[in-house]
mmCIF file of the N, C-alpha and C atoms, coordinates in Angstrom:
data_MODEL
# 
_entry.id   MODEL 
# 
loop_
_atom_site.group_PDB 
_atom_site.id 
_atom_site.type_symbol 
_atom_site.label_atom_id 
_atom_site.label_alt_id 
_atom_site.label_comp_id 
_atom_site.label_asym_id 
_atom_site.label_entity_id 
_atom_site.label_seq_id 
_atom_site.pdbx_PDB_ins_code 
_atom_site.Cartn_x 
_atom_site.Cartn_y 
_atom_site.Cartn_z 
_atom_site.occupancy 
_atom_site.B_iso_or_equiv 
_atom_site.pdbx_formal_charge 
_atom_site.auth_seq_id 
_atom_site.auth_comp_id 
_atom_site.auth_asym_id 
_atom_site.auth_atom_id 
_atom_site.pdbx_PDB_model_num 
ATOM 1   N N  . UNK A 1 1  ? 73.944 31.462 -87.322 1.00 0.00 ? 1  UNK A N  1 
ATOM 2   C CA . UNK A 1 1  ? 74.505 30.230 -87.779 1.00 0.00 ? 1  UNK A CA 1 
ATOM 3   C C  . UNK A 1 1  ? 73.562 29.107 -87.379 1.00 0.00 ? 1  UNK A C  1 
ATOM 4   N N  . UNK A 1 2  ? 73.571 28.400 -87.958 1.00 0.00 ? 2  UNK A N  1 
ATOM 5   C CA . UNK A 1 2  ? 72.774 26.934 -87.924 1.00 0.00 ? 2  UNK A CA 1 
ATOM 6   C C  . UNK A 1 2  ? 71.757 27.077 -88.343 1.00 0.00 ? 2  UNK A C  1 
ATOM 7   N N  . UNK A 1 3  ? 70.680 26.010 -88.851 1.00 0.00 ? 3  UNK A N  1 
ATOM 8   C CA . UNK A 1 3  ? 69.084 26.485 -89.005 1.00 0.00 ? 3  UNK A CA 1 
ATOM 9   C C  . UNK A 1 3  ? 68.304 26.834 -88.155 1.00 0.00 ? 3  UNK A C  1 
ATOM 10  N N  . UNK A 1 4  ? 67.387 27.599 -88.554 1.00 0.00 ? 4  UNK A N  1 
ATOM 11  C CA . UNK A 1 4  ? 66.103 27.933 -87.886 1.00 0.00 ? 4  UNK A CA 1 
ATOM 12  C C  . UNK A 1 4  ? 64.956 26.308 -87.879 1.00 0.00 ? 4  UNK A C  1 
ATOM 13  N N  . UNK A 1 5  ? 65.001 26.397 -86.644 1.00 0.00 ? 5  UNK A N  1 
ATOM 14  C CA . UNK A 1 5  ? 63.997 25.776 -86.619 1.00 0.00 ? 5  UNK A CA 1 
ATOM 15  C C  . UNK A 1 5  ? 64.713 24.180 -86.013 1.00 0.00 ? 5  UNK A C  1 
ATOM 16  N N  . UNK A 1 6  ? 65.934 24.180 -86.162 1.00 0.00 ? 6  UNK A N  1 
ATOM 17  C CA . UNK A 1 6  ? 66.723 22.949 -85.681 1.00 0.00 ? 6  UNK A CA 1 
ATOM 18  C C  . UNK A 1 6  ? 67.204 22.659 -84.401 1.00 0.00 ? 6  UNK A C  1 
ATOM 19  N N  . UNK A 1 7  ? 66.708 22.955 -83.912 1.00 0.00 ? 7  UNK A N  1 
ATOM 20  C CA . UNK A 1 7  ? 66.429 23.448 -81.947 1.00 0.00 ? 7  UNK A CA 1 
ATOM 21  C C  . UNK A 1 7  ? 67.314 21.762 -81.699 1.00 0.00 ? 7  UNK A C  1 
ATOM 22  N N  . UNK A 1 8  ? 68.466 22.286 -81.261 1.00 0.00 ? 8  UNK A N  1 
ATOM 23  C CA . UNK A 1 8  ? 69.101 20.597 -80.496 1.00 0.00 ? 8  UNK A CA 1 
ATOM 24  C C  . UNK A 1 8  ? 70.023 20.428 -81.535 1.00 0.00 ? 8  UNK A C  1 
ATOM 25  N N  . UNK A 1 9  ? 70.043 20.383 -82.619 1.00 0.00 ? 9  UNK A N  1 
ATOM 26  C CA . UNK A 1 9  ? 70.767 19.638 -84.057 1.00 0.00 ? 9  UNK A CA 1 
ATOM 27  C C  . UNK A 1 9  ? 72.349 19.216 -83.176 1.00 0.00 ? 9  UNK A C  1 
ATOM 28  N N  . UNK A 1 10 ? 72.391 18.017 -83.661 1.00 0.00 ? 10 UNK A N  1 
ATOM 29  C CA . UNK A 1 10 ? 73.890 17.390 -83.258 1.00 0.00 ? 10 UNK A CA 1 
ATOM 30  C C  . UNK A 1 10 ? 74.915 17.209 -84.029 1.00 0.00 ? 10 UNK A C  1 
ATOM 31  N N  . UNK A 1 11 ? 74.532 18.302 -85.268 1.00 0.00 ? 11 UNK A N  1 
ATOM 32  C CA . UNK A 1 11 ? 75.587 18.339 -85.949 1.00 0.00 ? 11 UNK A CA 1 
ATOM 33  C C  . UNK A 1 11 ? 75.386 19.578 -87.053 1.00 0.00 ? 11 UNK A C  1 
ATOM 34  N N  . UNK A 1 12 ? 76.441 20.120 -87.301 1.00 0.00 ? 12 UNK A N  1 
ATOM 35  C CA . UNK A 1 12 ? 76.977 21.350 -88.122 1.00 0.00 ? 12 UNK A CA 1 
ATOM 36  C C  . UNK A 1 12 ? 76.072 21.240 -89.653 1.00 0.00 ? 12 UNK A C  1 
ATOM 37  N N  . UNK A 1 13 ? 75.414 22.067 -89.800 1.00 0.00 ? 13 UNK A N  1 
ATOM 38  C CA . UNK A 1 13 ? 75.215 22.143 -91.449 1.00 0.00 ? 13 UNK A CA 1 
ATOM 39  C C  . UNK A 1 13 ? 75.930 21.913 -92.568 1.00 0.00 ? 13 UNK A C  1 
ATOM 40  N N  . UNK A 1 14 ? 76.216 21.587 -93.782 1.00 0.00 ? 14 UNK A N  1 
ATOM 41  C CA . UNK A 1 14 ? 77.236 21.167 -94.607 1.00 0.00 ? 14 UNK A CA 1 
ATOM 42  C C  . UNK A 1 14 ? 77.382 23.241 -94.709 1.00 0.00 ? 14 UNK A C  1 
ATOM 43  N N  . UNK A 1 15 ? 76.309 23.729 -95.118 1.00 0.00 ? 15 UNK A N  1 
ATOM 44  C CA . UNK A 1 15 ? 76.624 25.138 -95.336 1.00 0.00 ? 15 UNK A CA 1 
ATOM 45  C C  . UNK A 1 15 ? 77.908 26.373 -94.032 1.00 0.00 ? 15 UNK A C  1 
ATOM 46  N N  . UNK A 1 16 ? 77.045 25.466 -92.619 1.00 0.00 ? 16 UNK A N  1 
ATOM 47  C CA . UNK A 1 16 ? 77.832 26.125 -92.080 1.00 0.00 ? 16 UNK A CA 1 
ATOM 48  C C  . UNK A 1 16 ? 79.135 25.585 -91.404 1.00 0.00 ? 16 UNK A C  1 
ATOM 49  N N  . UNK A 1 17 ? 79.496 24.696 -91.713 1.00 0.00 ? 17 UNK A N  1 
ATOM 50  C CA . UNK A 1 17 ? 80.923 23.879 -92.047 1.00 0.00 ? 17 UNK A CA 1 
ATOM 51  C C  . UNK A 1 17 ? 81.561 24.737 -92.728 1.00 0.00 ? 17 UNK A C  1 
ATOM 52  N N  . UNK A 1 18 ? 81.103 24.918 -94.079 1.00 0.00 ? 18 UNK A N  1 
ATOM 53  C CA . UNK A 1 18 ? 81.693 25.295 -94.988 1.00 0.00 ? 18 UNK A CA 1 
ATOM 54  C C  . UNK A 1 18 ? 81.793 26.854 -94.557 1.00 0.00 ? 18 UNK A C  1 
ATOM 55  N N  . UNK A 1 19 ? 81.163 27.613 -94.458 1.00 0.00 ? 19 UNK A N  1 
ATOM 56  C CA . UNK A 1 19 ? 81.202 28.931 -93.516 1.00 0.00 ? 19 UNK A CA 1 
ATOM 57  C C  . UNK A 1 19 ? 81.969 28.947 -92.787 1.00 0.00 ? 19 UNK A C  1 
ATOM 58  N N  . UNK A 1 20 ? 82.530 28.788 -92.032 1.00 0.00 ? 20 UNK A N  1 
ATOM 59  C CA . UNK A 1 20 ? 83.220 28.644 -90.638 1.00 0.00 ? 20 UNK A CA 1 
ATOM 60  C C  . UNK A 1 20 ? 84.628 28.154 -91.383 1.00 0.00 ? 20 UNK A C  1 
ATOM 61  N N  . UNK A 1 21 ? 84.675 27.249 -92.399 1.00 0.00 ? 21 UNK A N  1 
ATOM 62  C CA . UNK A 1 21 ? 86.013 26.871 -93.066 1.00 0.00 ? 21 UNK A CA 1 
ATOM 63  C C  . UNK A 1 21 ? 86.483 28.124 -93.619 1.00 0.00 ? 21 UNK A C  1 
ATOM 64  N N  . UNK A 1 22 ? 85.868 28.633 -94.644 1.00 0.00 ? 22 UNK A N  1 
ATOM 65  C CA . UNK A 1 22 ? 86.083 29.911 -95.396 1.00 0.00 ? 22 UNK A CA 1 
ATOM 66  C C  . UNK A 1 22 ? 86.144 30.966 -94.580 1.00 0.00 ? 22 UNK A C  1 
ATOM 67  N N  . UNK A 1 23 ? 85.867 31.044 -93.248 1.00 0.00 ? 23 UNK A N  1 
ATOM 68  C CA . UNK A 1 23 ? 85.631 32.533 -92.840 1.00 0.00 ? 23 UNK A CA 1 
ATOM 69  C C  . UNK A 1 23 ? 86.463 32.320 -91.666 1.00 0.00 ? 23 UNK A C  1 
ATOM 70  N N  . UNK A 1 24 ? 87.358 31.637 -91.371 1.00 0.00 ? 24 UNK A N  1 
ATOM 71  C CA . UNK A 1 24 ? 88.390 31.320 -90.001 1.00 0.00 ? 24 UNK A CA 1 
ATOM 72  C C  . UNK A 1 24 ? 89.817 30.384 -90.458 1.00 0.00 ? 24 UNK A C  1 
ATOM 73  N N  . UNK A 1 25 ? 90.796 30.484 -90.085 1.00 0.00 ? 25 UNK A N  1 
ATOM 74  C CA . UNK A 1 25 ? 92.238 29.545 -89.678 1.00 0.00 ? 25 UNK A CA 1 
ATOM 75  C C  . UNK A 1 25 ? 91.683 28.196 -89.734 1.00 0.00 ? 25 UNK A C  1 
ATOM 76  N N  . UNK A 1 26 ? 90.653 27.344 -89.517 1.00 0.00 ? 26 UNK A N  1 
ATOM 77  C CA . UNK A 1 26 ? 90.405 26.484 -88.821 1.00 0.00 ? 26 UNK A CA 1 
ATOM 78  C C  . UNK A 1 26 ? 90.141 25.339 -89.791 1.00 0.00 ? 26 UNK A C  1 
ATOM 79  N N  . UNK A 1 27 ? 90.595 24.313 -89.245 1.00 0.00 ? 27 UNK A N  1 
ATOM 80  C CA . UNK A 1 27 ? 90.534 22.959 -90.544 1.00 0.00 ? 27 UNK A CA 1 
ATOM 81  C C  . UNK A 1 27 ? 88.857 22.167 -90.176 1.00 0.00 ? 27 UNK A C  1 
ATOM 82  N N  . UNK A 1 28 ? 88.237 21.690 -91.255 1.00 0.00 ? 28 UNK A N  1 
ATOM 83  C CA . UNK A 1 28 ? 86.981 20.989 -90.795 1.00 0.00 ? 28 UNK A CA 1 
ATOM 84  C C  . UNK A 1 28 ? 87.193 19.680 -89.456 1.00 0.00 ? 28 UNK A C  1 
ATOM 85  N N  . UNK A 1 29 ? 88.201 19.410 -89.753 1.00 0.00 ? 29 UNK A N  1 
ATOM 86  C CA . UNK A 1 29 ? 88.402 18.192 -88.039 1.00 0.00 ? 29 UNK A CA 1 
ATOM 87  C C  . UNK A 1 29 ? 88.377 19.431 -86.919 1.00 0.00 ? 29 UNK A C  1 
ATOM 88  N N  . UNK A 1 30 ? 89.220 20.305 -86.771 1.00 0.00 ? 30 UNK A N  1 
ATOM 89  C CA . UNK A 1 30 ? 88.803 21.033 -85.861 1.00 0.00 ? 30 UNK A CA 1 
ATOM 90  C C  . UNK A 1 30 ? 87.305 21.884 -85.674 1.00 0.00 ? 30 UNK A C  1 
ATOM 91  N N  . UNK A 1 31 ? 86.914 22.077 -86.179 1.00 0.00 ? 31 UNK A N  1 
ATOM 92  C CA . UNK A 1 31 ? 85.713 22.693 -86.008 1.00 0.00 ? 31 UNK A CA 1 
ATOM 93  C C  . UNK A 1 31 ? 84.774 21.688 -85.584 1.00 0.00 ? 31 UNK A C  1 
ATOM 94  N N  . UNK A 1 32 ? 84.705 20.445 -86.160 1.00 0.00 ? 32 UNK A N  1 
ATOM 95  C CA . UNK A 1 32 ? 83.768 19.654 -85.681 1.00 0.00 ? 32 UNK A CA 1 
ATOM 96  C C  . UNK A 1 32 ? 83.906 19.032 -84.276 1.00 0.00 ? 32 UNK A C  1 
ATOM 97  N N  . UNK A 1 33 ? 85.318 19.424 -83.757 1.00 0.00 ? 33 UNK A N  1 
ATOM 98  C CA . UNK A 1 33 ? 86.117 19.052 -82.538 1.00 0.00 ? 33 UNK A CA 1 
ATOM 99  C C  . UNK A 1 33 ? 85.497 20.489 -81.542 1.00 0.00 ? 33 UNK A C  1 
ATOM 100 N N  . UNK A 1 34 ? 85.637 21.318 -81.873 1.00 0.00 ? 34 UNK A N  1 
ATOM 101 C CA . UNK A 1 34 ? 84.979 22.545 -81.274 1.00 0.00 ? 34 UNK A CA 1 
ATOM 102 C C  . UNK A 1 34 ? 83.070 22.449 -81.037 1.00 0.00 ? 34 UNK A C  1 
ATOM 103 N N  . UNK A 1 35 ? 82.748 21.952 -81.819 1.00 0.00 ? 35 UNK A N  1 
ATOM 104 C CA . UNK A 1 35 ? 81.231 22.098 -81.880 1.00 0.00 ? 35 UNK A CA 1 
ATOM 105 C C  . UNK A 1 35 ? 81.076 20.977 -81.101 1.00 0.00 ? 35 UNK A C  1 
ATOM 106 N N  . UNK A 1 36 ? 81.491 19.630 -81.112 1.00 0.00 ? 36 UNK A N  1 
ATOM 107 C CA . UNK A 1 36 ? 81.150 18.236 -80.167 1.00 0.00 ? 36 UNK A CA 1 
ATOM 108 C C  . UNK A 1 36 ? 81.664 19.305 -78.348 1.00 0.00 ? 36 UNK A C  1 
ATOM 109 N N  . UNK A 1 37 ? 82.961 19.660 -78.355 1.00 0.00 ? 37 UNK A N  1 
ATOM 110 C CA . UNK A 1 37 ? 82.855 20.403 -76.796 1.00 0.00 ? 37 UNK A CA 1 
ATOM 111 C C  . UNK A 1 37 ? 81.402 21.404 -77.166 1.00 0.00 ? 37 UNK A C  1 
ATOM 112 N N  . UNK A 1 38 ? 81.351 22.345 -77.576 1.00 0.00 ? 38 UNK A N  1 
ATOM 113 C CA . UNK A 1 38 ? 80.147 23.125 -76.970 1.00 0.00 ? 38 UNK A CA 1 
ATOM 114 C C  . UNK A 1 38 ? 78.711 22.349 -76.710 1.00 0.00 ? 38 UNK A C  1 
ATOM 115 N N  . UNK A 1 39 ? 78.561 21.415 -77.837 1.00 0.00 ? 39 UNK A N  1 
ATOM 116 C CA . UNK A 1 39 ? 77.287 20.301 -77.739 1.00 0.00 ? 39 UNK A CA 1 
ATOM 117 C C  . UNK A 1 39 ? 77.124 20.061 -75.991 1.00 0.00 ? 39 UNK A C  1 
ATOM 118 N N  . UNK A 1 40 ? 78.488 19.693 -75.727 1.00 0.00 ? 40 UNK A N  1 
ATOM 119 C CA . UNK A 1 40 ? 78.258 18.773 -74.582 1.00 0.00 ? 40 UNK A CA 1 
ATOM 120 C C  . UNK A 1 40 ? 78.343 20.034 -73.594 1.00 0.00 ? 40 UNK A C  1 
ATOM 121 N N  . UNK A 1 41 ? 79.146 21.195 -73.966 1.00 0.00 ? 41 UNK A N  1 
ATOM 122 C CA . UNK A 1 41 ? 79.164 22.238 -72.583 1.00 0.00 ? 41 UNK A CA 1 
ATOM 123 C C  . UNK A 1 41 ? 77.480 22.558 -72.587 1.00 0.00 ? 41 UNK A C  1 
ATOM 124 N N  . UNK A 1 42 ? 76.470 23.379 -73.766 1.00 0.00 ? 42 UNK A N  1 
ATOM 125 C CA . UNK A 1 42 ? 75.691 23.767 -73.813 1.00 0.00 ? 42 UNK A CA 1 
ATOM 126 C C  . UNK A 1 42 ? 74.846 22.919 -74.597 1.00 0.00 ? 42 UNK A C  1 
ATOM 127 N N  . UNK A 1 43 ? 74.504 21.679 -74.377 1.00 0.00 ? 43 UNK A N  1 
ATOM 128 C CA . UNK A 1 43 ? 73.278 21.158 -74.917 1.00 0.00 ? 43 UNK A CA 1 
ATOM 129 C C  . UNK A 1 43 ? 71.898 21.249 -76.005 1.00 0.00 ? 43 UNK A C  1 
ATOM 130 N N  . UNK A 1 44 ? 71.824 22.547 -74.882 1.00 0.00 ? 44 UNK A N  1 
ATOM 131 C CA . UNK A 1 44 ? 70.440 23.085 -75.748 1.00 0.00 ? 44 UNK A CA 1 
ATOM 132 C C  . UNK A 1 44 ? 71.117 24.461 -77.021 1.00 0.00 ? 44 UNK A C  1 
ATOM 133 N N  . UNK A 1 45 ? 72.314 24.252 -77.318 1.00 0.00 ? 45 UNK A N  1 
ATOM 134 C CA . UNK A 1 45 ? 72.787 24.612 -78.251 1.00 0.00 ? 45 UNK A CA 1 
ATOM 135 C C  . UNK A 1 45 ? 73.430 26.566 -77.732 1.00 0.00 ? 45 UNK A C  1 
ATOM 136 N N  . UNK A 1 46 ? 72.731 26.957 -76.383 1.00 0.00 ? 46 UNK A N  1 
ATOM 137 C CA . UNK A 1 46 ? 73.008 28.837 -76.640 1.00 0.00 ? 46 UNK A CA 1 
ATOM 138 C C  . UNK A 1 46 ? 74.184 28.389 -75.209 1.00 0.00 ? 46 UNK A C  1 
ATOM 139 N N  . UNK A 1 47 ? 74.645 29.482 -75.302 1.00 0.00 ? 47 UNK A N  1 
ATOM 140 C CA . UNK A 1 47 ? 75.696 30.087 -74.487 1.00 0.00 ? 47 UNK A CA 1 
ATOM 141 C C  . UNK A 1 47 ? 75.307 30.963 -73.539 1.00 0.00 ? 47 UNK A C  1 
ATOM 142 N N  . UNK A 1 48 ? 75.350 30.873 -72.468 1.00 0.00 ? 48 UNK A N  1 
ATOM 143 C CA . UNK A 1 48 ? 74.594 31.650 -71.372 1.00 0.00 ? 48 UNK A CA 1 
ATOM 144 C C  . UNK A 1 48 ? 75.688 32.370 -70.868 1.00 0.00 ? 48 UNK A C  1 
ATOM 145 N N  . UNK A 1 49 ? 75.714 33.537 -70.459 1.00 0.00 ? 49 UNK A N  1 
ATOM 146 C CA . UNK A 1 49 ? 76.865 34.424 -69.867 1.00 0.00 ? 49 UNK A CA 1 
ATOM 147 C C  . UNK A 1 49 ? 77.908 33.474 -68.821 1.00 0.00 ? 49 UNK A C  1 
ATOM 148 N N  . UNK A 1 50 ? 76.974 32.529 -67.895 1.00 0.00 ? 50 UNK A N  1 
ATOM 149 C CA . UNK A 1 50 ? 77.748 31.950 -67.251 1.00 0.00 ? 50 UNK A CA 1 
ATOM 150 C C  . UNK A 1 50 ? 78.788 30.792 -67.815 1.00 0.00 ? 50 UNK A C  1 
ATOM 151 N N  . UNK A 1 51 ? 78.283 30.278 -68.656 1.00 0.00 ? 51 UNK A N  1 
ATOM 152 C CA . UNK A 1 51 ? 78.913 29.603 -69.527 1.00 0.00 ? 51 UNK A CA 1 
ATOM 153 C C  . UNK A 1 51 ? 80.025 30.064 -70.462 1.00 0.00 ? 51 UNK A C  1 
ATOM 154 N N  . UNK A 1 52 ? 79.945 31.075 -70.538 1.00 0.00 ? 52 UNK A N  1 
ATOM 155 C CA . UNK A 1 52 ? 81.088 31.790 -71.474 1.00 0.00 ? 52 UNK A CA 1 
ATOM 156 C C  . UNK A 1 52 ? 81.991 32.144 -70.555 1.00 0.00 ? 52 UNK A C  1 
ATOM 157 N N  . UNK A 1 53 ? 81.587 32.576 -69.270 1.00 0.00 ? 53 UNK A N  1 
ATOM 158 C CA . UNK A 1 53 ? 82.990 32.884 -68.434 1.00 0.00 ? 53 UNK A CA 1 
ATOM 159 C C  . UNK A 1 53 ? 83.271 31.542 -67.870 1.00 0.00 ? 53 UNK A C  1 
ATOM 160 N N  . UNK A 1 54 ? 82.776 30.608 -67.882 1.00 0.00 ? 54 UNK A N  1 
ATOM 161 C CA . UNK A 1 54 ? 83.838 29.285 -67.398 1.00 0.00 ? 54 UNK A CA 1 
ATOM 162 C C  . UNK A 1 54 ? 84.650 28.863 -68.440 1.00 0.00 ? 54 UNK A C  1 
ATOM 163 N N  . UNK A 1 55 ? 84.464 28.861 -69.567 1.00 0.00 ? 55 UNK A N  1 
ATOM 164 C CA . UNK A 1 55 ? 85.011 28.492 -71.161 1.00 0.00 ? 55 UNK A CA 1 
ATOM 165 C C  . UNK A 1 55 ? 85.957 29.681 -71.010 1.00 0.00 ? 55 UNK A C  1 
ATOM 166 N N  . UNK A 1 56 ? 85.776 30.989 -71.043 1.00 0.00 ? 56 UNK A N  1 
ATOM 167 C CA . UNK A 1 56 ? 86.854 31.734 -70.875 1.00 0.00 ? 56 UNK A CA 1 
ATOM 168 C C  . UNK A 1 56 ? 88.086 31.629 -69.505 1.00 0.00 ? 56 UNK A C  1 
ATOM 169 N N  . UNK A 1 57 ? 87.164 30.880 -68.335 1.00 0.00 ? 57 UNK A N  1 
ATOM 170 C CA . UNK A 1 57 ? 88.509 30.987 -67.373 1.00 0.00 ? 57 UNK A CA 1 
ATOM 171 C C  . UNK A 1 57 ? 89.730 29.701 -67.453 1.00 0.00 ? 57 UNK A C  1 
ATOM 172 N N  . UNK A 1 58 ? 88.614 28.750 -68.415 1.00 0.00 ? 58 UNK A N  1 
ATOM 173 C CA . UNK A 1 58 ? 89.154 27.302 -68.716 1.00 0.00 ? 58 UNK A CA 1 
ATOM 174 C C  . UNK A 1 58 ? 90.454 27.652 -69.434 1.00 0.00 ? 58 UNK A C  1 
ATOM 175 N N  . UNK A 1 59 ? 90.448 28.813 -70.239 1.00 0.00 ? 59 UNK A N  1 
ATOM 176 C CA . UNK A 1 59 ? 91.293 29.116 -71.558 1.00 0.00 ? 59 UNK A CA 1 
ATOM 177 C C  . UNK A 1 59 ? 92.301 30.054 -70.282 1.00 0.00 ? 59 UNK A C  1 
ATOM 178 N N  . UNK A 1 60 ? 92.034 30.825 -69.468 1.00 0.00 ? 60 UNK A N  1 
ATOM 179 C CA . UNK A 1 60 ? 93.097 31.500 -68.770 1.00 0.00 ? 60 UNK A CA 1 
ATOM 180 C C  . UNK A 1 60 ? 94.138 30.423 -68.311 1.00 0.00 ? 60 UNK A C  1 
ATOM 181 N N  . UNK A 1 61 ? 93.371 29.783 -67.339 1.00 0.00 ? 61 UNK A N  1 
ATOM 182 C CA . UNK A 1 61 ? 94.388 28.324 -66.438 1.00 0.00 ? 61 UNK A CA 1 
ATOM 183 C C  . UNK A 1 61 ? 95.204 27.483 -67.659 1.00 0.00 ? 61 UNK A C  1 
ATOM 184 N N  . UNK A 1 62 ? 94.623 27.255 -68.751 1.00 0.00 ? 62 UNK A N  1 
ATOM 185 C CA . UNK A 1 62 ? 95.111 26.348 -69.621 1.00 0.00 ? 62 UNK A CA 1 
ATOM 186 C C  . UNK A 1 62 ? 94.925 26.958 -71.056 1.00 0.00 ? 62 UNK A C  1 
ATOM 187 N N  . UNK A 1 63 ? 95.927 27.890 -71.577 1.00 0.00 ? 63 UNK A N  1 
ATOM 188 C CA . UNK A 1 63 ? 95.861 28.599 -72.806 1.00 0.00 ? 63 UNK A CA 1 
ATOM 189 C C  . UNK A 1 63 ? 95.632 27.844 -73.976 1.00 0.00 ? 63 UNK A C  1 
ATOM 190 N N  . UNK A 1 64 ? 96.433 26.372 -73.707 1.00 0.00 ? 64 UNK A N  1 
ATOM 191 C CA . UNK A 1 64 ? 96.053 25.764 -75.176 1.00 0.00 ? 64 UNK A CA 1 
ATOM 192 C C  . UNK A 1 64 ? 94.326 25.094 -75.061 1.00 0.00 ? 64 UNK A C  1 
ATOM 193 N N  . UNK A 1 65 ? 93.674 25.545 -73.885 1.00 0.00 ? 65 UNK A N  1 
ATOM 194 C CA . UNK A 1 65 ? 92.330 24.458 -74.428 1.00 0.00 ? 65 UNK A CA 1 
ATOM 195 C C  . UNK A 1 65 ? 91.655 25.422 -75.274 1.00 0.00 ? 65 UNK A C  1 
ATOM 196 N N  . UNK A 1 66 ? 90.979 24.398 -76.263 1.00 0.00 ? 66 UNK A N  1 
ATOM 197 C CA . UNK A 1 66 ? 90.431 25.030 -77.225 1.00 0.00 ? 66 UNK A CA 1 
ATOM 198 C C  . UNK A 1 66 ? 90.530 26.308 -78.098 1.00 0.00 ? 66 UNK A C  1 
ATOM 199 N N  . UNK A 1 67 ? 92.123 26.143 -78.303 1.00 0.00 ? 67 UNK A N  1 
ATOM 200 C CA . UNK A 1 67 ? 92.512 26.641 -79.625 1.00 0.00 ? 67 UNK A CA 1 
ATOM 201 C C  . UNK A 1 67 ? 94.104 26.235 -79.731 1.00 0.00 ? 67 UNK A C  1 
ATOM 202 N N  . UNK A 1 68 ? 94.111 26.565 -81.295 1.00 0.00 ? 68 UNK A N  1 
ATOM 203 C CA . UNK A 1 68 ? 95.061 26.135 -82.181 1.00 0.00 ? 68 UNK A CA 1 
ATOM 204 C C  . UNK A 1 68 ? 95.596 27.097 -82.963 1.00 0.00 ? 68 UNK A C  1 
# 
């Protein structure tokens, strides 16, 4: 997902907006609500193992963060 070559991009592709609309539950306000948290959790755009288990323990303590 996202382009090649767009190292940082601060915002969603119109293509993969639209991807992510068609291929999930999820309304375009939410998704762009999802991608501004990861921006700011992971910056340089990847997900590092450690990072996925704090996002996952965030979701244990508090089931409704980040999802709907």
């Amino acid at each position: 997902m996202g382009q090649k070559g767009s190292k940082g991009s601060d915002r969603l592709t119109k293509q993969d907006l639209e991807f992510l609309k068609t291929s999930t539950r999820y309304d375009e306000n939410t998704i762009k609500e999802w991608y501004k948290g990861f921006k700011s959790d992971c910056p340089d755009g990847k997900l590092t193992p450690k990072a996925f288990m704090q996002v996952r323990e965030g979701e244990r303590k508090d089931p409704t963060r980040r999802r709907r």
